[in-house]
Each structure stands twice: as structure tokens, then as C-alpha cells.
N, C-alpha and C positions, 0 to 999 in steps of 0.2 A: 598226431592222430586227429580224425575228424571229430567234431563232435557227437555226429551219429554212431562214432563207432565206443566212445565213451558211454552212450543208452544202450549199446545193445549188450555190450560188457554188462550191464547192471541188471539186465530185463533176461539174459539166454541163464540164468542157474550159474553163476558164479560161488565160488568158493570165497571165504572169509580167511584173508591171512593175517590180518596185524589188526588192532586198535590202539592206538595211542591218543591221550590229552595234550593237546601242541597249543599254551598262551589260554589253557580253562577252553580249546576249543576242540570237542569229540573229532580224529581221523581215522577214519578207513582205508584200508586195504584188503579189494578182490581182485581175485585174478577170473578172467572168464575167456569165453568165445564171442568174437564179433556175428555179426550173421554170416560174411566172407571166410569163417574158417580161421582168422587171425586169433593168438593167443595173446592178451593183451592185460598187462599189472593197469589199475587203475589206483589213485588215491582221490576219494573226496568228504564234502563235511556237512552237516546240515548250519547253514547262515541263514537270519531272519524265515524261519519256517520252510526254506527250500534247498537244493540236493545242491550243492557248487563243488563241480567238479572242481579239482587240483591242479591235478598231472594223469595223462595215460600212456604206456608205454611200452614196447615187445616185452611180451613174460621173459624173466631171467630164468636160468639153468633150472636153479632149485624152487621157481616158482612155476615153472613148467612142471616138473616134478611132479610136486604137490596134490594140483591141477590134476593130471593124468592119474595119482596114486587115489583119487577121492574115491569114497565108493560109492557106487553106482544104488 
């Protein structure tokens, strides 16, 4: 995934699915929309004051799901 498509994940109203403590360090998991329509799982963490992306990656089954079941 680009990395544009990682901000646009963060910035189009994504959904919140997971937090986890990984090593005392806060992870996140949303799932969102790229501007292109892509459904995209993203994980990232706040390091030294700023957003550092993980991983992004095609939404799975039950995170499409999810995603599609939020209410409006």
C-alpha cells in the first residue's frame, strides 16, 4: 500500500477495531476507505509525538463486515 493510501485510511472516517499494548507501546487498528474506494485494515502507533504507520492492508472478510455493518 502507498503511503497516501495509509492517510487517507486515517482522514475518510474509519472505524476503530482493535487496541492493543505491544512492548508498553499503544497499537491501533482501523479499518477505512482510501479516496479510490479501496477497503483497507491499517495498524499504526503514536513514536516520539508522531502517527508511524505499521502495516496496511486489503480489509479481511470480518473486517469488511464490520466496516459495512457501522452505523451511519
Amino acid at each position: 500500500m502507498a503511503p497516501a493510501e495509509f492517510e487517507q485510511v486515517l482522514n475518510n472516517d474509519p472505524i476503530d477495531l482493535d487496541f492493543d499494548l505491544i512492548n508498553n507501546e499503544a497499537r491501533y487498528r482501523p479499518v477505512g476507505l482510501t479516496n479510490g474506494g479501496r477497503l483497507l485494515s491499517a495498524a499504526w502507533t503514536i513514536r516520539n509525538g508522531k502517527v508511524r504507520a505499521i502495516a496496511a492492508f486489503l480489509a479481511s472478510v470480518s473486517d469488511r463486515k464490520a466496516f459495512l455493518e457501522k452505523p451511519k
